[in-house]
C-alpha positions in Angstrom: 75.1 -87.5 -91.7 74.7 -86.2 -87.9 75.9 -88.0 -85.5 73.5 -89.2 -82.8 73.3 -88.0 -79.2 73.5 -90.8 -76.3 72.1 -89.3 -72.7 73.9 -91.6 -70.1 72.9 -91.9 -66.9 75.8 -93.7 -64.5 78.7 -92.9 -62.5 80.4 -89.8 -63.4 83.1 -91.2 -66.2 85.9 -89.3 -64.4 85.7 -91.1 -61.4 87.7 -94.3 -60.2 84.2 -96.6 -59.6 84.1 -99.5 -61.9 81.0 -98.1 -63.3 82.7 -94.9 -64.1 85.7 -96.6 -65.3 83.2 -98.6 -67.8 81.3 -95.7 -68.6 84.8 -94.0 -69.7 85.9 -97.2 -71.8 82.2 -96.9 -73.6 82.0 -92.9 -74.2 85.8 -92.7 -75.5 85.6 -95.7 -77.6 82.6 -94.4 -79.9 82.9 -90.9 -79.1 84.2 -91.1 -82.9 80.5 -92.2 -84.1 78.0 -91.4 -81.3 78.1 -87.5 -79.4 77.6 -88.0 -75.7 76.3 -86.0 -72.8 76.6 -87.4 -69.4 74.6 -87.2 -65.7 77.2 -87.8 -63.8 76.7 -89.5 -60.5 78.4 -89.5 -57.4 77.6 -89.8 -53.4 78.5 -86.3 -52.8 79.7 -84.7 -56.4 81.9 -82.0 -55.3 81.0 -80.2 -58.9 77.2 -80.5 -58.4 75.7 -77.2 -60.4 78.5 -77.2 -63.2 78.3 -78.2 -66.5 81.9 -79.8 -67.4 82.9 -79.3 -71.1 85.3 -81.7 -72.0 85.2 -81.3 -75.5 88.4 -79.2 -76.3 90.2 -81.6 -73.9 89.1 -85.1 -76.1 89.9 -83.4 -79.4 93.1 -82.3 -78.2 94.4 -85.9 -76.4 92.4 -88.4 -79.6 92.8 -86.1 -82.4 89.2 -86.4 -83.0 87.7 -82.7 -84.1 84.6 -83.6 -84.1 84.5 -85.2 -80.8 81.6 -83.8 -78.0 81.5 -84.8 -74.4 79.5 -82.6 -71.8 78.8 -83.7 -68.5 76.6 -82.9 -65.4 77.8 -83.4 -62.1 74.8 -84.4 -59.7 75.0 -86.1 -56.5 73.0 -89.0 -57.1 71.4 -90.3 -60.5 69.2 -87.8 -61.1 65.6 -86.9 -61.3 62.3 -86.5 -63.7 62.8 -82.7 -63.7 66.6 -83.3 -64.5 65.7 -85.8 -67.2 63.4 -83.1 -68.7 65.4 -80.3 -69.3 67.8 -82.6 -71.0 65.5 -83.7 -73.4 64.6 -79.9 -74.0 68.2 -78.5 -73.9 70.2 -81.0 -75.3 67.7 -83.1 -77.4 69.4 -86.6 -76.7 68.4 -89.5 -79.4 68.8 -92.2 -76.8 69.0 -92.3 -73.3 71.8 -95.2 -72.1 71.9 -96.0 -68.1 73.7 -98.4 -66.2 74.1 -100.1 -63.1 71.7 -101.7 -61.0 68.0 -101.0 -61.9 66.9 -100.2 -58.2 68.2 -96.2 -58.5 66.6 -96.0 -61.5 62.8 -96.5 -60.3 62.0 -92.6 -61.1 63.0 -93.3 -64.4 61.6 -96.5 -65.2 58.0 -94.6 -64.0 58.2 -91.7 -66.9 59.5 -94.5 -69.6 56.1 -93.9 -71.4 56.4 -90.4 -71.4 60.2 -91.0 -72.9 59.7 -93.7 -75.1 56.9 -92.0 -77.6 60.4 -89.6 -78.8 63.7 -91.5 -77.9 64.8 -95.5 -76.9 65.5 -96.6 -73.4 68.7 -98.4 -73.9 70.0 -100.6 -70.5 73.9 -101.7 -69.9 72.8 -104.3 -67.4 74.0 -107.2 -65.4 72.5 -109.4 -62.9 74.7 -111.7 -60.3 72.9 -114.8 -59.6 69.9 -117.2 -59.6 67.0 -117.4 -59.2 65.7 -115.5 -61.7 64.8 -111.9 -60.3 60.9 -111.8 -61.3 60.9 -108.1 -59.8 62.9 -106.8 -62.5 60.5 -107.9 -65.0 58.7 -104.0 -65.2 62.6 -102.9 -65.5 63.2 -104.8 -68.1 60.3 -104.3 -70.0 60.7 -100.6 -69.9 63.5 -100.7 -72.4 64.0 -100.8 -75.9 67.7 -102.7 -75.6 69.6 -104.5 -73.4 72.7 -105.1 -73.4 74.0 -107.8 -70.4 77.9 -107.8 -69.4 77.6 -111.8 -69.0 76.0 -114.3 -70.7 73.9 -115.8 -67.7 72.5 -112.3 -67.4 71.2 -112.9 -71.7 69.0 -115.8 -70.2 67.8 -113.9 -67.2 66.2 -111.2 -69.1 64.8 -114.0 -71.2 63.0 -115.6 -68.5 62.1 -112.2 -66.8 60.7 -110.7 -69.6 57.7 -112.4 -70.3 55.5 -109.3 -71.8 57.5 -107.5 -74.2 57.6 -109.6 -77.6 61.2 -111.1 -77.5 63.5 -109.8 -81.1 66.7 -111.5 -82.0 67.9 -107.9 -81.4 67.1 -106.1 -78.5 68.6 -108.7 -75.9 72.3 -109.3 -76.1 76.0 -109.9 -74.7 78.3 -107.5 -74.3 81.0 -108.2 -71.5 83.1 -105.8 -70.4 86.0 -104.6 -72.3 89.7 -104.3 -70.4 91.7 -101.0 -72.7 94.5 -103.0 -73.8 96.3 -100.0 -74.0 96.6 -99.8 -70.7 96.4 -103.3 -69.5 98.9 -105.6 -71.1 101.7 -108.0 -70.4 105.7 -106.8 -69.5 108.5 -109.3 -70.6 112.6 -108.3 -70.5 112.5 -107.8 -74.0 111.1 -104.0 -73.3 114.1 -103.4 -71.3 112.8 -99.5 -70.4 109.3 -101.0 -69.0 110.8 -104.0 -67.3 113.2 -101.6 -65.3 110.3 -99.6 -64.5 108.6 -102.6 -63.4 111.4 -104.3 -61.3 111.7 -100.8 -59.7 107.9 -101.0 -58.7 108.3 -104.5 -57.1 111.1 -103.1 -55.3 109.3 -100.4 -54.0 106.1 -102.4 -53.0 108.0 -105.4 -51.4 110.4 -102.9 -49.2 113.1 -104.7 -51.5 112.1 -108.5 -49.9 112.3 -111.2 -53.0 109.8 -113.1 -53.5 109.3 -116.6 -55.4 105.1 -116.7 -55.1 103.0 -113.5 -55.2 98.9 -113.6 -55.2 96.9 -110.5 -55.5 93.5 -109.7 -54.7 92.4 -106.2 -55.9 88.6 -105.7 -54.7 87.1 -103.6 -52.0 86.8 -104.4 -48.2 82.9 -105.6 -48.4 81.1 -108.9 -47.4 80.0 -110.4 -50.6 84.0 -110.0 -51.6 85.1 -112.4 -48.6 88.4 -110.4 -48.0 88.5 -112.7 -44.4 88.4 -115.6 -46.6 90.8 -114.6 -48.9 93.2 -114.2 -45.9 92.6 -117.4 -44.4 92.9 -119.0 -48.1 96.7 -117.8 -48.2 97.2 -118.8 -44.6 96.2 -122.1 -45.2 98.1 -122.4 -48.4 101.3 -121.3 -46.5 100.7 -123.9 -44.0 101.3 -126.5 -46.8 104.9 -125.1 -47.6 107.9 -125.6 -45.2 109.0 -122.3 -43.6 112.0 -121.6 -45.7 109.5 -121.5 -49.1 106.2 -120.1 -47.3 108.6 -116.8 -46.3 109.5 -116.4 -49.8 105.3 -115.9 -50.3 103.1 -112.5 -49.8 99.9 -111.8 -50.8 99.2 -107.8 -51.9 95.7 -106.8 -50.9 95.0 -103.6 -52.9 91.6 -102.4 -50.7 91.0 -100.0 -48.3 92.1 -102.2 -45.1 89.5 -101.3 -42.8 86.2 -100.7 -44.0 83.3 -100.9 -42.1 81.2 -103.0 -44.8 83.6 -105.2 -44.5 86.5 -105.4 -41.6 89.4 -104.9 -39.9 92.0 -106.9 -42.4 95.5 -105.7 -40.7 93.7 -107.2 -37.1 92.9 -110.4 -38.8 96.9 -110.5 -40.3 97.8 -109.7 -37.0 95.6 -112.3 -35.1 95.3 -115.3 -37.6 98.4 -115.2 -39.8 101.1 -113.1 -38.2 104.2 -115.3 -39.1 102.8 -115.0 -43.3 103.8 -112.0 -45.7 100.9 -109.6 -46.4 100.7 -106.5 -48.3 98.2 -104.0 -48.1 98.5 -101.2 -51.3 95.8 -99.0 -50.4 96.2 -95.6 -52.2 94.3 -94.7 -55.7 96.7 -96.2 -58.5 97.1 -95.1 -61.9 96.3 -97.4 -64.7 100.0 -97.8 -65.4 100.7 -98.7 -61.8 97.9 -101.3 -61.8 99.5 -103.1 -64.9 102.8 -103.4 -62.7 100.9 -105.1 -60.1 99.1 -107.4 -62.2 102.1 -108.4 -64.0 104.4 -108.7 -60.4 101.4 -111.5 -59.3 101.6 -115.1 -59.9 98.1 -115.3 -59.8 94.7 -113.1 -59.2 92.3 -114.7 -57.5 88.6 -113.7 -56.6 86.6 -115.6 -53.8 84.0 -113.2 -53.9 80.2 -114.5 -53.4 78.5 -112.7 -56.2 80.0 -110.8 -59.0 78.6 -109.5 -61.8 81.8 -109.5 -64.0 84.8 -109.2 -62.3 87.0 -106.5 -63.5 90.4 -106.6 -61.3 90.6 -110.6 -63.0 89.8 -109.5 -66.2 92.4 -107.2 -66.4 94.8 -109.8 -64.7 94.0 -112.1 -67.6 94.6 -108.6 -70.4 98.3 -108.6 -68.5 98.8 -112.2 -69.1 98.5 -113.2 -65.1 96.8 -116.3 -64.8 93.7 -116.5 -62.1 91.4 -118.4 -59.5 88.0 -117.1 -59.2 84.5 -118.7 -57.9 82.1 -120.4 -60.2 79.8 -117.7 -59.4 78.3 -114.9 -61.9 80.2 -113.4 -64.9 83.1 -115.0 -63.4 82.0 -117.8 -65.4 82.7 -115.9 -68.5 86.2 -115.5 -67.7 87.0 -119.3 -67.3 86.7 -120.3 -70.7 84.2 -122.9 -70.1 83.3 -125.6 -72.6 80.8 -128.3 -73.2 82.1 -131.0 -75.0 84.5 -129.1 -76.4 82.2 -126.0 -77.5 82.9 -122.4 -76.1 79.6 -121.9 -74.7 77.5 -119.1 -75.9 74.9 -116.4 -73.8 72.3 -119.0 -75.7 73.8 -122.1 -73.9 72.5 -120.2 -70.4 69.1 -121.4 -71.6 69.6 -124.4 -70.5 72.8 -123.9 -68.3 71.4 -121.4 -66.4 74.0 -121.3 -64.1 77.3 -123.6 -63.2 77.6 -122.8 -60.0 76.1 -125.9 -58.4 79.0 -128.1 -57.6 77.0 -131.5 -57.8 76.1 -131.0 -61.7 79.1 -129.2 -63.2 82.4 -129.9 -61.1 82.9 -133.2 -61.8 81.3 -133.5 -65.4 83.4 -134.8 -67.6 81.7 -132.8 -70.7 83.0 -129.4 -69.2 86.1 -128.0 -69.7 87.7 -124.7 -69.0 91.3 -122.7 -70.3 94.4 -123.4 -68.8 94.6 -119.5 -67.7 92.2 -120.5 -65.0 91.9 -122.4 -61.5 88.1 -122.2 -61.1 86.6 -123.1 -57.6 83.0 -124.0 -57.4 80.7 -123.0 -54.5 80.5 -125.4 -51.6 76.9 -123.9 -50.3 74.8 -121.7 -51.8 72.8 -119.9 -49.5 69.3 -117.4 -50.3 69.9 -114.3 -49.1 67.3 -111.2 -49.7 66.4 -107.9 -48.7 62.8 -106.1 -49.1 63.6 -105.0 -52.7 65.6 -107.9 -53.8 63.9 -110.7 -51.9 66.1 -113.6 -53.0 69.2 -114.4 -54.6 71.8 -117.0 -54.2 75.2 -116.0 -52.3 77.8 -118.9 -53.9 80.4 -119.3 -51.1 83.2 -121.1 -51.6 85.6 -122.9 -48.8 88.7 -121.3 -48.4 90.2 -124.6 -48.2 89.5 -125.0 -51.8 90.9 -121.8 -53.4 94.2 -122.9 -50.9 94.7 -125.7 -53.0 94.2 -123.8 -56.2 96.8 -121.6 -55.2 99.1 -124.4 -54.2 98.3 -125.9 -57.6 99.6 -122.7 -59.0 103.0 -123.2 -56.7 103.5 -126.4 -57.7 103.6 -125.8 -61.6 106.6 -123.3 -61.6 106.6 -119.6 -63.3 107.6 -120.9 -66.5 104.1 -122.8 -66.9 102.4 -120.3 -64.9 103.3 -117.5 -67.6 102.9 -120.0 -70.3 98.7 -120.2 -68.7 99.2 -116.5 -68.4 99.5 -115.9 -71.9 96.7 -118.2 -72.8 94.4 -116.2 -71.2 95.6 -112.9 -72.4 95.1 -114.5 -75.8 91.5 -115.6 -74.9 90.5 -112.4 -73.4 91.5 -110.5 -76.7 89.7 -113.1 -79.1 86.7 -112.9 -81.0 85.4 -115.5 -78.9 85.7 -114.0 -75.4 85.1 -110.0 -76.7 86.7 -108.8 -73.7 88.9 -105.5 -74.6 87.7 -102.3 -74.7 87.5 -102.3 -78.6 85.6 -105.4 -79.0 83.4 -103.9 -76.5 82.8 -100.0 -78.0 82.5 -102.1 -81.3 79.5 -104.3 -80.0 78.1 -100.9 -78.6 78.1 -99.6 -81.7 77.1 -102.5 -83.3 73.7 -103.1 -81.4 72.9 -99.6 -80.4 73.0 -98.7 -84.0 71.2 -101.9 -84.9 68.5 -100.7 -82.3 68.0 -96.9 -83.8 67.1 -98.6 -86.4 64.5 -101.2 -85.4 63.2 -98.8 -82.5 59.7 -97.8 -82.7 58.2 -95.2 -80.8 55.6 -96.1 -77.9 52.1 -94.5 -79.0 50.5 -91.9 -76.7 48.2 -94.3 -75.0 48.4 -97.8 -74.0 45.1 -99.9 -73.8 44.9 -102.6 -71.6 42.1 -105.2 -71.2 40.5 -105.8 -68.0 
């Protein structure tokens, strides 16, 4: 039988973007059962006009020989023209886009026209409460979505109110970390751990170290890199000189960005006698993994997050982490109500646990040993014409400094032991969070969806 054709519309899969990065994890993982053609986005795609065909390069590097891959550079997403000479040239069966639904508005206004041939499917994810009534025609304009956190499940089913809700077309599918690539080091592989000593050598200028945290996200606001700067000062503050020096924190980010700011000026101002690292150039995977497994801890104070990647694949290296109650953060946490892993269906009455007053002190909710989790002190409504509310969770940095001290305080030996716990729950049936358990729930639920898909008729009839 032929193998289906997915059209999807994202970040172009070669590039470093998390989006891209997912977008490669998806194509490569099912490339075995699905054929794929890409638009590929970027700001200013320096291939813009080509048609890239990587086909004799996947067949060569998987072994798979029936393996198709095309792709079309375009700065931007792409267009209603665009979307119509793929449907004519290369005759996809579904059309798959991802990432927020606000550059997909063109699209979303010729759904009609696309739906009475092919299926809208929708990789989506949504940060935070309240629930975002203006997606609702977004939404609705697929034929499955699949949300990278389970507070996102319960979202669409509140948004959705129109479309006849299936016990298909609206489920969980968190991101998957390759765990190929991501995974933890121990002495045992003498050849990798001399590879990564060397690394920590190189990084640290040769300076030992007893405590290292790392914070891999971009220099933006809703990421608090400030915060995150003032968290490690104040946990220094709570050590005696002679242990504090023996501390750095690695900040792999651009370090001055004007969406966010100046990060050496802040070490310089506010925490001059405290170790920080900046790593600031594009890493391979490979060098990533070193990082992740040099850290004590990973922590992420951002605001909102839709999932979280750079702690996810902290957790896939056996690195144990700190992160806000905020988003699909959540997910990561292991959270349980008395004593239950809770589900995307839990969210229905969950909703969120980010308010500090209902959930921090609960004594029905627990959460994995892997993780420190720190729950919003405000939560403030921000909004912009578009998107004209949503809640930014903030967190005090006083809080994550005790989370880290926490962390100090146990030792390495119980550190790695939390470590391992949580590369054990991020590769379990439970959490679905490697890059298999992901392509396989693609697979899964698109298939599921080709299946149960019917066409939109030529005209709609509303009554008045």
């Amino acid at each position: 039988m032929a193998k289906k054709k997915i059209l999807l519309l994202s970040d172009d899969l070669r590039m470093s973007s998390g989006v891209g990065t997912m977008s490669r994890e998806i194509v490569l993982g099912t490339i075995k059962h699905y054929d794929w053609v890409q638009i590929g986005g970027a700001i200013k795609h320096p291939e813009e006009g080509k048609v890239v065909d990587m086909n004799d390069s996947i067949r060569k590097e998987y072994g798979i020989k029936d393996a198709n891959l095309k792709i079309y550079p375009i700065s931007g997403y792409g267009s209603p023209d665009l979307i119509r000479y793929m449907m004519n040239t290369e005759k996809p069966d579904a059309i798959l886009h991802y990432t927020d639904p606000r550059f997909w508005g063109w699209l979303y206004q010729m759904e009609h026209e696309l739906r009475r041939d092919i299926p809208i499917f929708y990789y989506n994810i949504w940060d935070d409460l309240p629930y975002p009534m203006w997606n609702e025609p977004f939404y609705e304009s697929c034929d499955l979505i699949m949300n990278i956190s389970k507070q996102t499940v319960n979202i669409v089913d509140n948004v959705r109110r129109f479309k006849p809700v299936n016990d298909w077309d609206n489920t969980y599918v968190p991101h998957g970390i390759n765990e190929k690539n991501f995974y933890p080091i121990n002495e045992l592989d003498v050849k990798e751990w001399g590879n990564l000593l060397n690394y920590k050598r190189n990084i640290t200028e040769g300076k030992k170290y007893d405590f290292i945290v790392f914070w891999n996200n971009r220099n933006i606001r809703r990421k608090l890199p400030g915060d995150v700067l003032m968290a490690y000062k104040t946990f220094c503050d709570m050590l005696p000189k002679d242990k504090s020096s023996r501390c750095a924190l690695i900040m792999h980010t651009q370090p001055r960005d004007e969406n966010g700011t100046d990060l050496p000026e802040v070490v310089k101002e506010l925490l001059p006698e405290y170790d920080v690292i900046f790593s600031h150039k594009k890493l391979e995977d490979k060098e990533l993994c070193y990082l992740y497994n040099i850290a004590d801890v990973q922590i992420n104070m951002a605001s909102n997050e839709g999932f979280g990647l750079g702690t996810c694949e902290a957790l896939m290296c056996g690195t144990p982490v700190s992160v806000t109650v905020t988003g699909g953060l959540q997910d990561q946490c292991g959270f349980k109500y008395k004593d239950k892993l809770l589900t995307a269906e839990d969210y229905s009455w969950v909703h969120s646990l980010h308010d500090e007053k209902k959930w921090k002190d609960n004594s029905d909710l627990t959460w994995g040993e892997w993780c420190k989790p720190v729950w919003p002190s405000n939560r403030s409504l921000q909004g912009s014409i578009p998107t004209p509310y949503i809640f930014d969770d903030r967190p005090r940095f006083e809080d994550f400094a005790d989370a880290l001290k926490e962390w100090y305080d146990m030792g390495k030996e119980e550190r790695d032991r939390c470590g391992m716990l949580g590369h054990e729950f991020v590769m379990s049936d439970d959490a679905m969070m490697s890059a298999s358990a992901m392509c396989k729930n693609f697979t899964d639920h698109m298939d599921t969806a080709f299946k149960k898909w019917t066409p939109r008729k030529r005209y709609t009839i509303f009554k008045t």
